[in-house]
C-alpha positions as CSV (number, residue, x, y, z in Angstrom):
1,X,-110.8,144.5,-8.0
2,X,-114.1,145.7,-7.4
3,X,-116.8,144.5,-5.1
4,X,-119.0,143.2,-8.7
5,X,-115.7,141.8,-10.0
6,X,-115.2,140.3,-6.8
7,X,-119.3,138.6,-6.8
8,X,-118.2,137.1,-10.6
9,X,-114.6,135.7,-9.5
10,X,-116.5,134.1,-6.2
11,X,-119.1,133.0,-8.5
12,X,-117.4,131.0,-11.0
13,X,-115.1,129.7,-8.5
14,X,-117.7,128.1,-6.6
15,X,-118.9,126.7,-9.8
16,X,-116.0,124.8,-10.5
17,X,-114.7,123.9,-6.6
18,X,-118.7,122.6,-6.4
19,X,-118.4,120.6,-9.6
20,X,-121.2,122.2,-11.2
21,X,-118.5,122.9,-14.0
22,X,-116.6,119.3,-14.0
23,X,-113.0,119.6,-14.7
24,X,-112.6,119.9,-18.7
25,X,-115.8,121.8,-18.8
26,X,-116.1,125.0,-21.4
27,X,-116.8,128.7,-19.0
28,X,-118.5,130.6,-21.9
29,X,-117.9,134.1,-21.4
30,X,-121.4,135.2,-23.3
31,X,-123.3,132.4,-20.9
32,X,-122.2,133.4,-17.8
33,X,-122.2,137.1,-18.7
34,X,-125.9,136.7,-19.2
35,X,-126.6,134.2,-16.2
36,X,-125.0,137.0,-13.8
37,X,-126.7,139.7,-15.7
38,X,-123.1,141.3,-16.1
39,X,-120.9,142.7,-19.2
40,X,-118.2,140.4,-20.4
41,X,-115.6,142.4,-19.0
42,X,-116.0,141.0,-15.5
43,X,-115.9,137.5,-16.8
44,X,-113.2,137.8,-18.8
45,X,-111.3,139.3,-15.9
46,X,-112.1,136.8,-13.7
47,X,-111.2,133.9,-15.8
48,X,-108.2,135.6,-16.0
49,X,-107.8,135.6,-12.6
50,X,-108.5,131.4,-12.1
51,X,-106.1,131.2,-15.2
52,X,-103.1,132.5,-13.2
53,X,-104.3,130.5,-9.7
54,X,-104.3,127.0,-11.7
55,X,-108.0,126.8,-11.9
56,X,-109.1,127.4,-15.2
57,X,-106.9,126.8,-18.8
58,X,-107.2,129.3,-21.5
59,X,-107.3,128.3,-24.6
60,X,-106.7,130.9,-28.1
61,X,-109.4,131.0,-30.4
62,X,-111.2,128.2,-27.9
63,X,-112.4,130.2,-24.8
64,X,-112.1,128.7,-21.2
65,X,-112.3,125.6,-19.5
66,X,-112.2,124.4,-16.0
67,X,-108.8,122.6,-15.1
68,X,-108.5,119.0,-15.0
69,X,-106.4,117.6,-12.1
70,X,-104.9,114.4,-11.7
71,X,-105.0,111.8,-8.7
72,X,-101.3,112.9,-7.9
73,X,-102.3,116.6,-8.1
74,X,-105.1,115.7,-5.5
75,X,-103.1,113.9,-2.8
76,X,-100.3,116.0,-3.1
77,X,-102.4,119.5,-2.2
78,X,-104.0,117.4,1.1
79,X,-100.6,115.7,1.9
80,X,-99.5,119.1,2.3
81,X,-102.6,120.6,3.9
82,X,-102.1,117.6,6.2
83,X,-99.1,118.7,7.0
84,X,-99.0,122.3,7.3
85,X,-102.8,122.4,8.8
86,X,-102.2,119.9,11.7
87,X,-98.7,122.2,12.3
88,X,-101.3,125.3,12.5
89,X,-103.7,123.2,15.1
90,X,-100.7,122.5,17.5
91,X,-99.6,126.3,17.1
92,X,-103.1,128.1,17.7
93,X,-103.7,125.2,20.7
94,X,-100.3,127.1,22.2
95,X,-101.0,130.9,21.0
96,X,-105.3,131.2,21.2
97,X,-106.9,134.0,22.6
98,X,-110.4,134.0,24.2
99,X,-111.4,135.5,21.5
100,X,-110.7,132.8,19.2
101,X,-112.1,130.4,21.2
102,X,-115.4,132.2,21.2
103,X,-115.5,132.5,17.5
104,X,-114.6,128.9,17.2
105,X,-117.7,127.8,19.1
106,X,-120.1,129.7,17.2
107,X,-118.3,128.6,14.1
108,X,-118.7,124.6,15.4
109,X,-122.3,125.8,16.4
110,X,-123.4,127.0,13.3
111,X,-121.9,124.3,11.6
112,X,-124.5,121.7,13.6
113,X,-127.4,123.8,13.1
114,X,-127.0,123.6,9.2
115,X,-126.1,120.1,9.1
116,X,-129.5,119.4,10.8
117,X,-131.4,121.8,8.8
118,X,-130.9,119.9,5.8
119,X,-131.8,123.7,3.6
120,X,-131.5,123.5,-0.1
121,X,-128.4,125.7,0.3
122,X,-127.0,123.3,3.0
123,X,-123.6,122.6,1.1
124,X,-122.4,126.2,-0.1
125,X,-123.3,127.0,3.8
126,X,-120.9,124.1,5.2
127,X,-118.3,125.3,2.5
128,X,-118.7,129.0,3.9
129,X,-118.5,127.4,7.7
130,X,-115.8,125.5,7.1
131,X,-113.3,128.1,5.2
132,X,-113.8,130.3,8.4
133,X,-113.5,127.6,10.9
134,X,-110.0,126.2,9.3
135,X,-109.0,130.0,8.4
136,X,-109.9,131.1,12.4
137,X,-107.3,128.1,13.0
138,X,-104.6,129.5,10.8
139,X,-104.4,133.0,12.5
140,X,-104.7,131.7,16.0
141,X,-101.7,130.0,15.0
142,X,-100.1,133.5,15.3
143,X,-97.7,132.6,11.8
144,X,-98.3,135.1,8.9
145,X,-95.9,133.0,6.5
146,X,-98.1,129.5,7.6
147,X,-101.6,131.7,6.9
148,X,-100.7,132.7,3.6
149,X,-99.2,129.4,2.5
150,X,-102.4,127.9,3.4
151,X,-104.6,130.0,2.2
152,X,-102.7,130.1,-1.3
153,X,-102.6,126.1,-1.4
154,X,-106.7,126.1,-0.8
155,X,-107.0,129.0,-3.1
156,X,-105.4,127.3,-6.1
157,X,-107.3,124.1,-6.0
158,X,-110.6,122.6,-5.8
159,X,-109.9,120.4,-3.0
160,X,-112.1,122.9,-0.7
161,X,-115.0,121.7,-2.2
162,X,-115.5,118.4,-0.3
163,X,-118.6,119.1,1.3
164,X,-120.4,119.3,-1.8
165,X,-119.7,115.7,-2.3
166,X,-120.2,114.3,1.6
167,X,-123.1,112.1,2.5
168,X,-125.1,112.2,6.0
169,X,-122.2,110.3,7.5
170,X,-119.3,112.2,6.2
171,X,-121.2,115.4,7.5
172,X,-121.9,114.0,10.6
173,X,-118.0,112.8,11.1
174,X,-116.7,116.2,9.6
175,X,-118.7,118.1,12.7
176,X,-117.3,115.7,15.3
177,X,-113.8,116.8,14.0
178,X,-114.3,120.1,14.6
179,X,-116.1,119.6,17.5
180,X,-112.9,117.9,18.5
181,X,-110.7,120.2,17.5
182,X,-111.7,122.9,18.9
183,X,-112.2,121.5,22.1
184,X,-108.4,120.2,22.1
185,X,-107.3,123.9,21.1
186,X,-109.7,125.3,23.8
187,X,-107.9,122.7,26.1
188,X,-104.2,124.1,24.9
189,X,-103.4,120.2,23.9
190,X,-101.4,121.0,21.0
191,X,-100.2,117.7,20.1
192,X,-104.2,116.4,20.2
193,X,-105.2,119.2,18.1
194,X,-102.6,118.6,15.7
195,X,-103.2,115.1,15.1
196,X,-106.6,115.4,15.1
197,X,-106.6,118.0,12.0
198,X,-104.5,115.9,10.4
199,X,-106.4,112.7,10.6
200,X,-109.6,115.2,9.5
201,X,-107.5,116.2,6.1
202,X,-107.0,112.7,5.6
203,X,-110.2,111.7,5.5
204,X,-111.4,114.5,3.4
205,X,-108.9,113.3,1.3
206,X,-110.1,109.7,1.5
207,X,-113.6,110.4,0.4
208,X,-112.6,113.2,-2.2
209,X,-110.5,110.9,-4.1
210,X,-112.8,108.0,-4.1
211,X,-115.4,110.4,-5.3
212,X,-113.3,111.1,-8.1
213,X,-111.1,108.5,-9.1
214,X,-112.9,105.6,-8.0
């Protein structure tokens, strides 16, 4: 895929993990092609593209619209980021590199600075922060097969999105887990680190599906 086909698949995807589009809502091909100043054929193929992850439901002779997910679909995806996240936190505690560690500061740095800055593009910059932050996690665990079951799971769902829904608090608590975190993987305290990623994806979970099914 190209690097403009690329922009529209990231673009519309953010639209429905952000809830901009809610679940159920219509993805116009003309009305996007003419918000991103773009022919239809880059819309078309990326709604294509969310069709086959589970993220949007095509519709003949109707058009597009943004999956709809129920309660069960929600706590199953963090049950099993739970599980297979806080697995990938006791690995990387045991396999990090310096390296790691270094990029896992400035990620948990970063992260601080925005929360503070309180810019009007302070959520899609704590989304961004936080994909690399539990991404740098997943290949410091040193297992491919874990990395790319992950990162399908999170691909294929909207669940990523959290931050666009957290108040002051839940910002300030999500910074202190990965403050935490990476201090326990820093540390080599693998059973710490795992347990602490895995209490993390349950709150996210917590707050997600109050926010939604409340």
């Amino acid at each position: 895929m190209s690097r403009g086909r690329e922009t529209v698949y990231d673009t519309i995807r953010m639209k429905i993990v952000s809830g901009e589009v809610q679940p159920g809502g219509h993805l116009a091909e003309a009305q996007i092609s003419e918000e991103l100043g773009v022919s239809r054929s880059p819309v078309r193929a990326a709604l294509h593209r969310l069709a086959e992850e589970g993220l949007v439901r095509l519709e003949a002779h109707r058009g597009a619209f943004a999956s709809a997910y129920t309660r069960a679909d929600i706590e199953e995806v963090f049950e099993l980021r739970r599980i297979l996240e806080g697995r990938a936190a006791s690995l990387a505690a045991l396999h990090r590199t310096s390296d790691h560690i270094a990029r896992s500061e400035v990620l948990v740095q970063e992260m601080g600075r925005i929360v503070d800055a309180h810019s009007d593009s302070r959520r899609q910059e704590l989304h961004d922060n936080n994909r690399g932050f539990h991404e740098l996690i997943l290949s410091a665990a040193n297992s491919p097969r874990l990395f790319q079951i992950v990162k399908t799971l999170t691909q294929t769902s909207v669940t990523p999105g959290t931050f666009f829904y957290y108040s002051e608090e839940d910002l300030t608590r999500s910074l202190r887990f990965h403050t935490d975190i990476h201090q326990a993987i820093a540390d080599r305290r693998a059973e710490t680190a795992g347990e602490l990623m895995s209490l993390h994806l349950r709150y996210a979970r917590d707050l997600f599906v109050n926010k939604h099914f409340a």
